[in-house]
VOPAGU-2260 file (C-alpha; in pm, 1 decimal, decimal comma):
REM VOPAGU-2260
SITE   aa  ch    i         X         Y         Z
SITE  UNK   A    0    1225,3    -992,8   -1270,7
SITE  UNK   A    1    1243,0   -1080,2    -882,8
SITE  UNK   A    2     963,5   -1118,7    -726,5
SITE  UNK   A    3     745,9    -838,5    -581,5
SITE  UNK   A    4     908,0    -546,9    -804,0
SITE  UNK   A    5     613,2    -517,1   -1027,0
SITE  UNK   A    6     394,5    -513,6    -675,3
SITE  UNK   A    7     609,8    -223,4    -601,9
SITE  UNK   A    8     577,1     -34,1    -916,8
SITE  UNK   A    9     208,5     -74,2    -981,7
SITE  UNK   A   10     180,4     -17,6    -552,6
SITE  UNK   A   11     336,0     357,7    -607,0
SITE  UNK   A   12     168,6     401,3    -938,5
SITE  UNK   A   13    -151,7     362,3    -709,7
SITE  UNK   A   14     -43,3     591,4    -455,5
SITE  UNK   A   15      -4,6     830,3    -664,9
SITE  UNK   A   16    -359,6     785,4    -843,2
SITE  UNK   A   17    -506,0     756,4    -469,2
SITE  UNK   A   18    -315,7    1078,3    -347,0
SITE  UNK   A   19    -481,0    1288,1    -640,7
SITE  UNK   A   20    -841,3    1137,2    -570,8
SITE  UNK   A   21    -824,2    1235,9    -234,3
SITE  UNK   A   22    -738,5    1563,1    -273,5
SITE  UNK   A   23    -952,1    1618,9    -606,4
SITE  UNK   A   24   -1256,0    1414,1    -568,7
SITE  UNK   A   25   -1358,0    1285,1    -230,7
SITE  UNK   A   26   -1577,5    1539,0     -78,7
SITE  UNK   A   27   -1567,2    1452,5     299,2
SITE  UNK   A   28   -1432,6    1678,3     566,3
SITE  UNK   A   29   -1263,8    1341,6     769,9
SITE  UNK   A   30    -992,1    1328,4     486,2
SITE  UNK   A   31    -906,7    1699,3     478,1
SITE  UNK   A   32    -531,5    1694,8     558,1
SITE  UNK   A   33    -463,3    1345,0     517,3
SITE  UNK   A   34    -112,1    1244,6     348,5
SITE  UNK   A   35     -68,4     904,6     184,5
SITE  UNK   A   36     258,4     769,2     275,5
SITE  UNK   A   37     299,9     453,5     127,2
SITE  UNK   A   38     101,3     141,9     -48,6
SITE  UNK   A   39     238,5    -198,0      23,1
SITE  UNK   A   40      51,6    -455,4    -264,2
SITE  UNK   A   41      51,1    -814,3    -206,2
SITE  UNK   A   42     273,7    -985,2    -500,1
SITE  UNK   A   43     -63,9   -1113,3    -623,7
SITE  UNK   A   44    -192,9    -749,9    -646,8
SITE  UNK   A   45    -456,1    -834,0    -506,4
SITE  UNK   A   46    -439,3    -630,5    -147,1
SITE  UNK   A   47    -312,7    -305,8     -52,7
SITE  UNK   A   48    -218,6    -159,3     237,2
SITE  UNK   A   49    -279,6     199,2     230,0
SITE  UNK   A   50     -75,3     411,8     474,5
SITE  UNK   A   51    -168,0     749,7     543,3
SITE  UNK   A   52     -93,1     995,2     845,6
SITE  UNK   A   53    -272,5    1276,1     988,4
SITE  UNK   A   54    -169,9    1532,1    1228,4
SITE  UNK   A   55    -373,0    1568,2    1512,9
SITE  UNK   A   56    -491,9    1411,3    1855,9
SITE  UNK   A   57    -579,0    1062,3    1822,1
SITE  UNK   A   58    -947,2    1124,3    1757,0
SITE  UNK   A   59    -854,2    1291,6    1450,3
SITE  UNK   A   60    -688,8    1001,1    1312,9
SITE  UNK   A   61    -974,0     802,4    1399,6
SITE  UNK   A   62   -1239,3    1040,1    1192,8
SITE  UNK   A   63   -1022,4    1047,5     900,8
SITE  UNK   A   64    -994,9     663,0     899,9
SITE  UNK   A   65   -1383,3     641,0     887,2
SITE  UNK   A   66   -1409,7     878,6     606,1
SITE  UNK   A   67   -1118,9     723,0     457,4
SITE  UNK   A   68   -1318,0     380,5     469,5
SITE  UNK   A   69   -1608,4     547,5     386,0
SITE  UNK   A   70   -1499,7     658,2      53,3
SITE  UNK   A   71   -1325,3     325,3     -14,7
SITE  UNK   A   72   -1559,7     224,3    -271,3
SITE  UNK   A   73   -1561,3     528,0    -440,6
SITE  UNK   A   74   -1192,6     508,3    -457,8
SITE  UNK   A   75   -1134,8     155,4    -582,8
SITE  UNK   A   76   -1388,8     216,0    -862,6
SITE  UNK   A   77   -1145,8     521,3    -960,2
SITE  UNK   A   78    -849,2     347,6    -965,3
SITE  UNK   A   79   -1078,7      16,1   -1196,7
SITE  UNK   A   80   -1127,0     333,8   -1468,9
SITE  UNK   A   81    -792,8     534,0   -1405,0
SITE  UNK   A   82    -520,9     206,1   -1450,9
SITE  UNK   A   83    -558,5    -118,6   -1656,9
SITE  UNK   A   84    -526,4    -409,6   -1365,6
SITE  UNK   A   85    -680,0    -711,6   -1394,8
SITE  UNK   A   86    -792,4    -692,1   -1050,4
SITE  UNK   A   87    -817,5    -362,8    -844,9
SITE  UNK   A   88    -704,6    -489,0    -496,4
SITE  UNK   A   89    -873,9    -483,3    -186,0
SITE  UNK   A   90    -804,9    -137,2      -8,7
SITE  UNK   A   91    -730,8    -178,8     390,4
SITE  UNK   A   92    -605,5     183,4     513,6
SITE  UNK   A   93    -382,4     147,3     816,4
SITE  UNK   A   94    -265,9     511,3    1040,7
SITE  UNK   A   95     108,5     567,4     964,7
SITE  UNK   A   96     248,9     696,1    1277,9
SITE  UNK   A   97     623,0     740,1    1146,7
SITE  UNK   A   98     569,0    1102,6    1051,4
SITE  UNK   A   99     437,0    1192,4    1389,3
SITE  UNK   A  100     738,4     965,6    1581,0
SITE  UNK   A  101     974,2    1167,1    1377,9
SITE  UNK   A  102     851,2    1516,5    1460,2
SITE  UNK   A  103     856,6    1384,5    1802,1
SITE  UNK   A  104    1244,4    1319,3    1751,0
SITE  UNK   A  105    1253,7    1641,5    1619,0
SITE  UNK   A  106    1127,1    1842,7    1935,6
SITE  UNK   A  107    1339,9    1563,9    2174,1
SITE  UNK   A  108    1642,0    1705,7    1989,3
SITE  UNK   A  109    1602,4    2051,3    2020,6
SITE  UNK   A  110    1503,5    2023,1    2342,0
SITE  UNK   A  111    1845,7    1854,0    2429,7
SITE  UNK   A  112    2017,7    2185,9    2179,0
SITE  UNK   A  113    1861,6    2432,6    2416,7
SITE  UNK   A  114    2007,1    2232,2    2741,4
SITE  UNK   A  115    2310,5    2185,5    2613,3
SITE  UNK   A  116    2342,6    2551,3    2540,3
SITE  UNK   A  117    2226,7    2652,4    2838,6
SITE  UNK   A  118    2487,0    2424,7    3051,0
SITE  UNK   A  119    2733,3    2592,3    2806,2
């Protein structure tokens, strides 16, 4: 097996747990509309890098990384009883601003449709 596939596997297996808990079980208003894009776990499984996006001015993203860290504790103690890991990694949650880049795109391009139609 080359190295870092089983990171990969058990890192979307965890996403997926983590998605569900958030939506389910952590009470605080900071993490309403938060979306989980994508876990990147060390090949010692031993850190993750959660990457999540909300939409929103920056102060939102800023709020929903507090609660996010606030209920990191919470979480990792889900994911101990949910998944058999010898170690439940270290959670750092990092803002994932690829979603909001590519709605940006979006608008750019249609902006440049309605020009071009209106030179046309």
């Amino acid at each position: 097996m080359a190295t870092g596939k089983r990171a990969v596997r058990v890192g979307d297996l965890i996403l997926r747990e983590m998605a569900l808990l958030i939506l389910e079980k952590v009470k605080d208003p900071r993490v309403n509309g938060v979306t989980l894009t994508e876990v990147r776990l060390s090949n010692d499984l031993k850190q993750a890098k959660v990457f999540f996006s909300v939409m929103g001015e920056q102060i939102r993203v800023e709020k929903a990384l507090e609660g996010l860290n606030s209920a990191r504790g919470f979480i990792k103690r889900q994911i101990g009883a949910r998944m058999k890991l010898r170690y439940v990694p270290e959670i750092l949650f990092v803002h994932d601003v690829s979603l909001e880049a590519g709605s940006h795109m979006e608008q750019l391009f249609e902006k440049m449709a309605a020009a071009e139609k209106s030179l046309l």
